[in-house]
N, CA and C of each residue as an Amber inpcrd file, in Angstrom:
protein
   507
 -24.2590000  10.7860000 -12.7080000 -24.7680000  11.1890000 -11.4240000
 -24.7580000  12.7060000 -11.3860000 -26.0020000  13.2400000 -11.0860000
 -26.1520000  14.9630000 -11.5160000 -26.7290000  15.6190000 -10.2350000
 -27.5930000  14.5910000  -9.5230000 -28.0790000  15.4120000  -8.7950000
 -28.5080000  14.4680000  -7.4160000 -27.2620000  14.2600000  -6.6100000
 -27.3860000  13.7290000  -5.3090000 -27.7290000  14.4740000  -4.1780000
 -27.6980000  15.8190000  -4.0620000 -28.6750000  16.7570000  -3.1540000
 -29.8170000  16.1440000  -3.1460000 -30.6670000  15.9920000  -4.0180000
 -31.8010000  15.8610000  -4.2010000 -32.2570000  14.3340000  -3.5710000
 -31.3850000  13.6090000  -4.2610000 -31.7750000  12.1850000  -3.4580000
 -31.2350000  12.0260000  -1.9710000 -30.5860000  12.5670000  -1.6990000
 -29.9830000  12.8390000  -0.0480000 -31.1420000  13.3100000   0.7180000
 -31.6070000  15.1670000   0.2240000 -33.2960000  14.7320000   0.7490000
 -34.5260000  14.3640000   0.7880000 -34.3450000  13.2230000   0.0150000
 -35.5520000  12.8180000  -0.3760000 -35.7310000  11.4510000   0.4450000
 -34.0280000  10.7520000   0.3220000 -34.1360000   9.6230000   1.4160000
 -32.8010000   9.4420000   2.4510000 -31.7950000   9.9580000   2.4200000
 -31.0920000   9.4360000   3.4410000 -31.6490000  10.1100000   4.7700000
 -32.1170000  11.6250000   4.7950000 -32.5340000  11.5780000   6.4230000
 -33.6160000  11.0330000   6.7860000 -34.3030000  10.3510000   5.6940000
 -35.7940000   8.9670000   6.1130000 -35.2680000   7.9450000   6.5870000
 -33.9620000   7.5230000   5.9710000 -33.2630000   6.2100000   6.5080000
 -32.5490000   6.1470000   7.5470000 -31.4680000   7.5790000   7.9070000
 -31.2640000   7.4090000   8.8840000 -31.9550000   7.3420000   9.7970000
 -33.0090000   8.3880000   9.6070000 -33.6750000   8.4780000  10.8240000
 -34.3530000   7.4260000  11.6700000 -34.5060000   6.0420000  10.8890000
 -35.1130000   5.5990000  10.7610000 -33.7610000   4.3880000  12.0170000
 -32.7340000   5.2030000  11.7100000 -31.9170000   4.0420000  12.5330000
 -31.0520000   4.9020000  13.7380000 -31.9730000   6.0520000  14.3010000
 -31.0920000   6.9100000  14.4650000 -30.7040000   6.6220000  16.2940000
 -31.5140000   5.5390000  16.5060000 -30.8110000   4.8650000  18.1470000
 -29.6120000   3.5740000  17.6900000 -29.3980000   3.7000000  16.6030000
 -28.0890000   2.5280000  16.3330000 -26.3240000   3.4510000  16.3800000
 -25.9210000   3.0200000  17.1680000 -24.6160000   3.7440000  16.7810000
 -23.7450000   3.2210000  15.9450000 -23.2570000   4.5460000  15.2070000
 -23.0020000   3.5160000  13.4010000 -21.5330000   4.9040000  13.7630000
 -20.5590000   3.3990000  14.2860000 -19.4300000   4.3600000  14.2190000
 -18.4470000   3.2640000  14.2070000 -17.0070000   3.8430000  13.5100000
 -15.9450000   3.0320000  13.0370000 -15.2140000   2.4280000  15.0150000
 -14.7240000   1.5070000  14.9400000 -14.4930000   0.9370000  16.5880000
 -12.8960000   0.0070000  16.3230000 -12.5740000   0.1130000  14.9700000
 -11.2000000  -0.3750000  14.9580000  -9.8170000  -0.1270000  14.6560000
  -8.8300000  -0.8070000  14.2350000  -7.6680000  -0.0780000  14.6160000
  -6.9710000   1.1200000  13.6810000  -7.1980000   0.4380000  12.4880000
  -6.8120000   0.7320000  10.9690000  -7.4670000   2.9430000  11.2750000
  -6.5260000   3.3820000  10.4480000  -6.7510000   4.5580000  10.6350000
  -7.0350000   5.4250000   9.0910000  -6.6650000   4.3090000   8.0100000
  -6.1760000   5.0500000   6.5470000  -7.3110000   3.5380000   5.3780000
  -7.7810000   4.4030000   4.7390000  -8.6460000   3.2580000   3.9710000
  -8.8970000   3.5250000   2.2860000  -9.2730000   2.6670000   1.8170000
  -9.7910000   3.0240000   0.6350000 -11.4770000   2.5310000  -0.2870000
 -11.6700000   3.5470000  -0.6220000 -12.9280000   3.0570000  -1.3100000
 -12.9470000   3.6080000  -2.4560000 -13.8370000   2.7270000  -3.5310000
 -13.9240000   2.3670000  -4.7520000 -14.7310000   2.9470000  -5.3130000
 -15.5310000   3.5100000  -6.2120000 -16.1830000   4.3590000  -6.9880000
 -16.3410000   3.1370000  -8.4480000 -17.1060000   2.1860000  -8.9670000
 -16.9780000   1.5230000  -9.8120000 -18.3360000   1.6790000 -10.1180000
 -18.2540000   2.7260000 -11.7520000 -19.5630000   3.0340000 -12.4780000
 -19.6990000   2.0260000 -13.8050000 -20.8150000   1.8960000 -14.1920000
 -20.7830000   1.1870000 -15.4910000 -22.3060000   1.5110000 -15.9370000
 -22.0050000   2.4230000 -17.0120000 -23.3760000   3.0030000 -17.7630000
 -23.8310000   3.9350000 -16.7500000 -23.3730000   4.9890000 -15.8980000
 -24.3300000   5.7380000 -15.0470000 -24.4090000   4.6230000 -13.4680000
 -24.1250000   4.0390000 -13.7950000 -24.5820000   2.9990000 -12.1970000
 -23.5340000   2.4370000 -11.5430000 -23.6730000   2.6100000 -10.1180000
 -22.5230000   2.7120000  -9.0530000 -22.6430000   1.3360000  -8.5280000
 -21.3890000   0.8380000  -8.1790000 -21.6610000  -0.8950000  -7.0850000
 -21.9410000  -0.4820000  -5.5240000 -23.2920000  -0.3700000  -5.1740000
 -22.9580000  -0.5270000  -3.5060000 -23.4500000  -1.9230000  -2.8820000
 -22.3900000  -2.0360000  -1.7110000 -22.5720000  -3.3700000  -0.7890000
 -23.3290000  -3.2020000   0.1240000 -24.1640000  -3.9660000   0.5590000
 -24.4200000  -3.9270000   1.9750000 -23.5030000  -5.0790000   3.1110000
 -23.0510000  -4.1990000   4.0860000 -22.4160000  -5.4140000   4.9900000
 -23.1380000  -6.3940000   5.6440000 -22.4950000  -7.4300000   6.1090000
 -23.1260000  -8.7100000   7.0280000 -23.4830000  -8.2380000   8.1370000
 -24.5930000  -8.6760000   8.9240000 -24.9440000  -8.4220000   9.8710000
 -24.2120000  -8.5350000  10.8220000 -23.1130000  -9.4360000  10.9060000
 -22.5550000  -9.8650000  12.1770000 -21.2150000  -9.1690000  12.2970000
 -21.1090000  -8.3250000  11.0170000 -19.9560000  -7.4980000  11.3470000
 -19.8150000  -6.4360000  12.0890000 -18.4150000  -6.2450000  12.8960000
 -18.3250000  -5.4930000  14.1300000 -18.7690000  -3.9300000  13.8430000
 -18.1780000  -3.1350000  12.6680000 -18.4170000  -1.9360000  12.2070000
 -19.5450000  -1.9010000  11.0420000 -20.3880000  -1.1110000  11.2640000
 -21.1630000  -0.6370000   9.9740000 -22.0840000  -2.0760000   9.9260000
 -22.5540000  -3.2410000  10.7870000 -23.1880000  -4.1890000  10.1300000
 -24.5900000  -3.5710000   9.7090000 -25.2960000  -4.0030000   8.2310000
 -26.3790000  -3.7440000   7.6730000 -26.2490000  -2.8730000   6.6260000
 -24.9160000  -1.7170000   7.0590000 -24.9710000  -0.3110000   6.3890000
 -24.8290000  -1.0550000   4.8640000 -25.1780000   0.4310000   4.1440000
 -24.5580000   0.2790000   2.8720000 -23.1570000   0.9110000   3.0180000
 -22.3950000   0.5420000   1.6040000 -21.1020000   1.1550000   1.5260000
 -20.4600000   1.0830000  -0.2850000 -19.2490000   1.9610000  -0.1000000
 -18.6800000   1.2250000  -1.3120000 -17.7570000   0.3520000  -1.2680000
 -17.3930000  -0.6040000  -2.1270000 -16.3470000  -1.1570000  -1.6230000
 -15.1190000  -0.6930000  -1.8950000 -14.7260000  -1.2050000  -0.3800000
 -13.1770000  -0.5870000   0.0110000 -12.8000000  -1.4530000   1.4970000
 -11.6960000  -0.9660000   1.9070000 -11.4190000  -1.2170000   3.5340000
 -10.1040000  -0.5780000   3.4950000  -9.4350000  -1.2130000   4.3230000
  -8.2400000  -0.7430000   5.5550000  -6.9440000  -0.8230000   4.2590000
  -6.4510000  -0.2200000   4.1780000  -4.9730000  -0.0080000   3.7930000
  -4.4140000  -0.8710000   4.2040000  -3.6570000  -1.8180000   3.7490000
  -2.7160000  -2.7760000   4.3350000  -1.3790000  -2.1790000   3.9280000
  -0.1790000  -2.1080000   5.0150000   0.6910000  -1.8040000   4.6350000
   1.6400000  -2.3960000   4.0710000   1.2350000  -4.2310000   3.7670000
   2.1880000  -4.7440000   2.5290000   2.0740000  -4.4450000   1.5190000
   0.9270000  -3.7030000   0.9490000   0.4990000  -3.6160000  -0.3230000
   1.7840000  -2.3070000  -0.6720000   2.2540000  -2.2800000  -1.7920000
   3.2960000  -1.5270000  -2.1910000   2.5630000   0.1350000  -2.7050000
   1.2400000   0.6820000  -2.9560000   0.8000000   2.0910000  -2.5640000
  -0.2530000   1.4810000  -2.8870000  -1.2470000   3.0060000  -2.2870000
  -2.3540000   2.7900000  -2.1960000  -3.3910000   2.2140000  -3.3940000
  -3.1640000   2.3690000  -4.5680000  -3.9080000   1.9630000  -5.3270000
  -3.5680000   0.1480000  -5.4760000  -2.7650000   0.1700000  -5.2190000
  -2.7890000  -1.4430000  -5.3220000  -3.7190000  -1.9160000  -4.0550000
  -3.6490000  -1.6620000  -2.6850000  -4.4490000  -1.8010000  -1.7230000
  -6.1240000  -1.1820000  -2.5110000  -6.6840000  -0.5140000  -3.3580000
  -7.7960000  -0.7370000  -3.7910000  -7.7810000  -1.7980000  -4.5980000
  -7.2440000  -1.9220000  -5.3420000  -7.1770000  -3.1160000  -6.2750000
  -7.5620000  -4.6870000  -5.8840000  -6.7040000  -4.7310000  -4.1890000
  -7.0630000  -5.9400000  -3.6470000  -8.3280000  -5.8210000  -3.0600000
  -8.5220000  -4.4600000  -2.5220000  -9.8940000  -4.6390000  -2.3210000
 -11.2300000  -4.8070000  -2.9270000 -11.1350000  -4.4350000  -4.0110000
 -12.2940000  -4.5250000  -4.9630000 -12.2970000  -6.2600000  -4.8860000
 -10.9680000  -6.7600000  -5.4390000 -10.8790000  -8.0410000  -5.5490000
 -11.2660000  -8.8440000  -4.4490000 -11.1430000  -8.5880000  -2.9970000
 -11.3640000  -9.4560000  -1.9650000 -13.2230000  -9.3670000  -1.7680000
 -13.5500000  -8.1980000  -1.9240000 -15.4040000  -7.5720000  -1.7290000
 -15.7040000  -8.1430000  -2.7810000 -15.2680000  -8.2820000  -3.8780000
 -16.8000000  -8.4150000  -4.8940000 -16.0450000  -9.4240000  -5.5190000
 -14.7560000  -9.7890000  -5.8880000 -14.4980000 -10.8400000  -6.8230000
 -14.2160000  -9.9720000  -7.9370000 -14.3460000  -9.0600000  -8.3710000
 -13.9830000  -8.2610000  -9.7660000 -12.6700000  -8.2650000  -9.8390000
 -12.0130000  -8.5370000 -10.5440000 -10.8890000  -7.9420000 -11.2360000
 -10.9030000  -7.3340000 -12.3020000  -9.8940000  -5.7010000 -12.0030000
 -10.3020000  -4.8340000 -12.9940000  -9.1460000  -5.7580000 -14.0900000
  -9.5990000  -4.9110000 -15.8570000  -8.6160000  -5.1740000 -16.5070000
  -7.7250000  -4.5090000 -16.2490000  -6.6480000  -4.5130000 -17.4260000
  -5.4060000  -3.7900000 -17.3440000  -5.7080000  -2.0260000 -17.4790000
  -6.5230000  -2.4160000 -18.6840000  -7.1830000  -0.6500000 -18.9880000
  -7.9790000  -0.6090000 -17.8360000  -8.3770000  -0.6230000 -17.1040000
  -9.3520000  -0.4790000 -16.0420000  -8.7090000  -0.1090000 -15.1000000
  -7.6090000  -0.4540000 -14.6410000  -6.8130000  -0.5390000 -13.3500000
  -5.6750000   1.4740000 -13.7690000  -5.3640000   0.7990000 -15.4980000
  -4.3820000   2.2170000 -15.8550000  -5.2950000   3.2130000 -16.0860000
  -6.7970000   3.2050000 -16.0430000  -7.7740000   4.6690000 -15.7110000
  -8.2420000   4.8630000 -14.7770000  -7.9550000   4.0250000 -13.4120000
  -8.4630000   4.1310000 -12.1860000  -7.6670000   5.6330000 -11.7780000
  -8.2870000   6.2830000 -11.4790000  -7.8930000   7.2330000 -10.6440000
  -8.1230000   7.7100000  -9.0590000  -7.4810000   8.4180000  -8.4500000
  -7.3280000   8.5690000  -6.9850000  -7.7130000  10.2360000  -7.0970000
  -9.6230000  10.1380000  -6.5410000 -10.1320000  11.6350000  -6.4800000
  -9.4360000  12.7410000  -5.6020000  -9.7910000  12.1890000  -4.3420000
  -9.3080000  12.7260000  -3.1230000  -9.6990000  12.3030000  -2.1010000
  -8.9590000  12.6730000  -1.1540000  -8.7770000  12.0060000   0.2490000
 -10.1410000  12.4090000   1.2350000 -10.7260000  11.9880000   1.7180000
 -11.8580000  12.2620000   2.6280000 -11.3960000  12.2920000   4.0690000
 -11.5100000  13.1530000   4.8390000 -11.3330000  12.8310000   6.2810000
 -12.7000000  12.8800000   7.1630000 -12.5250000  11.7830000   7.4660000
 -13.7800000  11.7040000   8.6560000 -13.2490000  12.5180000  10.0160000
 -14.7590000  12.7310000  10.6490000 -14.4200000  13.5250000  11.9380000
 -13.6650000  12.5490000  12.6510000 -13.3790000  11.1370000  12.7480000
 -12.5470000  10.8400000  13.8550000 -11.2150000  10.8450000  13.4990000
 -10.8230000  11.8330000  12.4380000  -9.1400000  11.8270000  11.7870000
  -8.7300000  10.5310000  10.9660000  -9.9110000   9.9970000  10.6880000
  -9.4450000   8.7330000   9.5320000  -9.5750000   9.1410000   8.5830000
  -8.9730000   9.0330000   7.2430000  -9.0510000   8.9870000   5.8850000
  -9.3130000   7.5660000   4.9980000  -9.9350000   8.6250000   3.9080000
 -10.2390000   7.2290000   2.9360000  -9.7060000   7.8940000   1.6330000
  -8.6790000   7.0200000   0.9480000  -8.3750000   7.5810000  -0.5690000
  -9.5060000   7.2550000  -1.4130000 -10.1060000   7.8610000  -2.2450000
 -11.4770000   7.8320000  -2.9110000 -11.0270000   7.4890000  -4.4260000
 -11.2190000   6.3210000  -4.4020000 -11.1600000   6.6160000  -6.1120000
 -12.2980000   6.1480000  -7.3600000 -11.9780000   6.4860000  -8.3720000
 -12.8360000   6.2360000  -9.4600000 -12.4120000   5.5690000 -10.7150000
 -13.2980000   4.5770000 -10.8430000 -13.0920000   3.8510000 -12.4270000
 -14.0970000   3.2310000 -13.2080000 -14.4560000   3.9180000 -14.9420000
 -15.5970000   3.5400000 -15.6190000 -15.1760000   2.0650000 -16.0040000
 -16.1680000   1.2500000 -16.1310000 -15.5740000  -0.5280000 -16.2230000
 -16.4800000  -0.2330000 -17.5840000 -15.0840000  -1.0180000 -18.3340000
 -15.4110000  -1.7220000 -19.7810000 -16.6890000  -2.5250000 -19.9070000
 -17.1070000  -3.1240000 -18.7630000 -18.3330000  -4.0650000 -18.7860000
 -19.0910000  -4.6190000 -17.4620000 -20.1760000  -5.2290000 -17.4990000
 -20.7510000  -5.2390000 -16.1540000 -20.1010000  -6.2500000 -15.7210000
 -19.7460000  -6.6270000 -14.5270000 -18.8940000  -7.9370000 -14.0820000
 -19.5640000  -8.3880000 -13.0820000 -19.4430000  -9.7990000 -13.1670000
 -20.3820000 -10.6470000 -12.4850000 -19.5460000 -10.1850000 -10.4860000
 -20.4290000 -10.0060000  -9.9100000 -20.3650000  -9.8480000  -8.7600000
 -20.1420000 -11.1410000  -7.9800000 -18.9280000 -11.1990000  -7.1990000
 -19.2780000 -12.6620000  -6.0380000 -18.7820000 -11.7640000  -4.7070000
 -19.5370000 -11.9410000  -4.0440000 -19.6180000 -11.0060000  -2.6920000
 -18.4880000 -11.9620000  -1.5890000 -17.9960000 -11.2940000  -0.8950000
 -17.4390000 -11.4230000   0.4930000 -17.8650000 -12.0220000   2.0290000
 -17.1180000 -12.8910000   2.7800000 -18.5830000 -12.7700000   3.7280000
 -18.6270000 -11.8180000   4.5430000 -17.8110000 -10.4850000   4.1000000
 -17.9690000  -9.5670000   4.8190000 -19.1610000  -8.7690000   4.1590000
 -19.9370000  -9.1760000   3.1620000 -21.1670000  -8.3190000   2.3470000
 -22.6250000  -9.6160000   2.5840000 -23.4750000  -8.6720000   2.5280000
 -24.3860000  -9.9040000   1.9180000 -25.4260000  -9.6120000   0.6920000
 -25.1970000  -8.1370000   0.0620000 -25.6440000  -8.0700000  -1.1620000
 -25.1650000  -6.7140000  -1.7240000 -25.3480000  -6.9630000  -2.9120000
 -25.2410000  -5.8410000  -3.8530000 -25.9560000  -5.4050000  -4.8690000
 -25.9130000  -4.2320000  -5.0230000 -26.7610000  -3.0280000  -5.9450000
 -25.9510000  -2.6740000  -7.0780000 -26.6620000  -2.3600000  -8.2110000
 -25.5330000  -1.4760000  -9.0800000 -26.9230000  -0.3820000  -9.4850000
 -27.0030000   0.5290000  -8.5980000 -27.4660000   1.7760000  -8.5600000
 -27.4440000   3.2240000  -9.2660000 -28.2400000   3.6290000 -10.2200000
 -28.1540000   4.9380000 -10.7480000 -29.3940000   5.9130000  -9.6620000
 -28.3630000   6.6610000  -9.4060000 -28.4550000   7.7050000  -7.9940000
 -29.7490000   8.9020000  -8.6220000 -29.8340000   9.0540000 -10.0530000
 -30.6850000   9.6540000 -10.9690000 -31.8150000   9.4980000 -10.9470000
 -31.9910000   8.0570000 -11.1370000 -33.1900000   7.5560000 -11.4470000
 -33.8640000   6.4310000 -10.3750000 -33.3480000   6.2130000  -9.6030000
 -33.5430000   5.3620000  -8.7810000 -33.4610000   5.6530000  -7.6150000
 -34.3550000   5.4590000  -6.1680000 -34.2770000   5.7910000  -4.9680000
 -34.8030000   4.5860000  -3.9180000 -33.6320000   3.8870000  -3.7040000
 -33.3320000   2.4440000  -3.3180000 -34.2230000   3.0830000  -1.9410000
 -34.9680000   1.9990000  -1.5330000 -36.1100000   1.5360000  -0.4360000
 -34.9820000   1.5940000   0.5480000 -35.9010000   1.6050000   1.9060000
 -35.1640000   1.4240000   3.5290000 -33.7340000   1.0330000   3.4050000
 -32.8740000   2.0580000   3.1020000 -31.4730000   1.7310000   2.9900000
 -30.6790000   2.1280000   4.1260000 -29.7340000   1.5420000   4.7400000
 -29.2080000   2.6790000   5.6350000 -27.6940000   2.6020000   5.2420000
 -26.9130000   3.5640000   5.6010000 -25.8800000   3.5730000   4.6720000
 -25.1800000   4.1770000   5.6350000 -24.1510000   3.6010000   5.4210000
 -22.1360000   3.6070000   6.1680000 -22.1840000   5.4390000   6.4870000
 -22.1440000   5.5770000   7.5950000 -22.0370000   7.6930000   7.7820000
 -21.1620000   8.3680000   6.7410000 -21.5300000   9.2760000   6.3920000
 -20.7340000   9.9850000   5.4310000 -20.7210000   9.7460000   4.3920000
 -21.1040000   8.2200000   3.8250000 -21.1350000   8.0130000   2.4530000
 -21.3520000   8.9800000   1.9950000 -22.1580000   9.9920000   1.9020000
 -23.4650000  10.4320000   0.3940000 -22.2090000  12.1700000   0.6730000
 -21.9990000  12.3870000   1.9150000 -20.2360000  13.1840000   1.2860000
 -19.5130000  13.1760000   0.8820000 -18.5980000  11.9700000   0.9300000
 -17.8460000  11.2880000  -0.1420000 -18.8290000  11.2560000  -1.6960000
 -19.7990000  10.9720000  -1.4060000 -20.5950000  10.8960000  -3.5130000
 -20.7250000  12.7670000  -3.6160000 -21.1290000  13.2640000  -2.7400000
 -21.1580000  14.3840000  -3.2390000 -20.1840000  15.3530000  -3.4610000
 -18.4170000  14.5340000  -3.2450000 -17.5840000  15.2730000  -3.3360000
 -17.4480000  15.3150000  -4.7110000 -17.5920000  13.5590000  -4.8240000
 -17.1340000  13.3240000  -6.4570000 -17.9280000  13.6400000  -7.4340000
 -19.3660000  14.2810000  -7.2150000 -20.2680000  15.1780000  -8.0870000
 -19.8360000  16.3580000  -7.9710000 -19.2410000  17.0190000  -6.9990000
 -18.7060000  18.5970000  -7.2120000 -17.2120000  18.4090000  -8.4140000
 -16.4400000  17.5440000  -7.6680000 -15.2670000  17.4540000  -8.6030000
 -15.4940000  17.3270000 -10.2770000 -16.5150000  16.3590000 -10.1610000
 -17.3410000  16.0970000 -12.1430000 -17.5140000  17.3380000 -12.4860000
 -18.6460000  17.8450000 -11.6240000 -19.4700000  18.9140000 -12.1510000
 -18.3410000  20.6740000 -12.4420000 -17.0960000  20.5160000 -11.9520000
 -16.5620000  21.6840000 -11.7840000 -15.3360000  21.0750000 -13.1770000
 -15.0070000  19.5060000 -13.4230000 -13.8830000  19.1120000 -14.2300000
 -14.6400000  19.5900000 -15.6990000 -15.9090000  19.5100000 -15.8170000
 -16.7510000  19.6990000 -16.6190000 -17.0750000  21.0870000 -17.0890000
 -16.8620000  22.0040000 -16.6910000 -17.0340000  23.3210000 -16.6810000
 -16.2560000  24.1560000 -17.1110000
């Protein structure tokens, strides 16, 4: 992923705009979250949510959610989440190269721990009924039709293209 400026204006202010009398804002309790970054060959997993869900229904997203505080730290709370959204379970090597980018804060003082992990192989997807489909998207070459997507996403992707592009340098 090299150059998400470019696809940001080329389509997310077509899409939002396109939804821009919907109010697409978080309405629940959970304050601390996590989302997933899962590439394989250049190409990212995004979900789209169920319609009938209370936050974000339609948006795109990555998968992630709410921090549960039984989970013993945060990366294990991604772990279940990948597992509860898509059915993937990472391997062992998968899980010991997952890394935790950085923390995102949204304007309403919520955070999301951001993390990233290249998968050994493509894995069969079984969705949630909190999803009702999925993409495995290269942001490069591809500029996914009438999408509308979870607020802030494409800040969160463009953090983790500054972080590449500067680890790289």
């Amino acid at each position: 992923m090299k150059d998400l400026t470019t696809y940001i204006n080329k389509t997310l202010m077509r899409s939002q705009s396109d939804h821009i009398n919907e109010t697409l804002v978080y309405s629940g309790k959970h304050t601390e979250f996590v989302d997933a970054i899962l590439e394989f060959e250049n190409e990212i997993l995004i979900l789209r949510r169920a319609n009938y869900m209370k936050n974000f229904k339609g948006c795109w997203c990555l998968p992630g959610g709410a921090v549960n505080k039984n989970d013993e730290d945060i990366k294990t709370s991604i772990i279940r989440e990948i597992k509860e959204e898509t059915g993937i379970e990472l391997t062992y090597v998968e899980s010991e190269r997952m890394k935790e980018l950085f923390e995102y804060k949204y304007e309403n003082k919520n955070i999301t721990h951001v993390f990233y992990v290249r998968l050994e192989t493509k894995p069969e997807v079984k969705l949630s009924k909190e999803h009702s489909k999925f993409e495995w998207i290269n942001f490069e070459t591809e500029i996914p039709g009438n999408h509308k997507w979870v607020p802030e996403l494409f800040n969160i992707l463009q953090q983790w293209e500054l972080k590449n592009t500067n680890e790289n340098t």
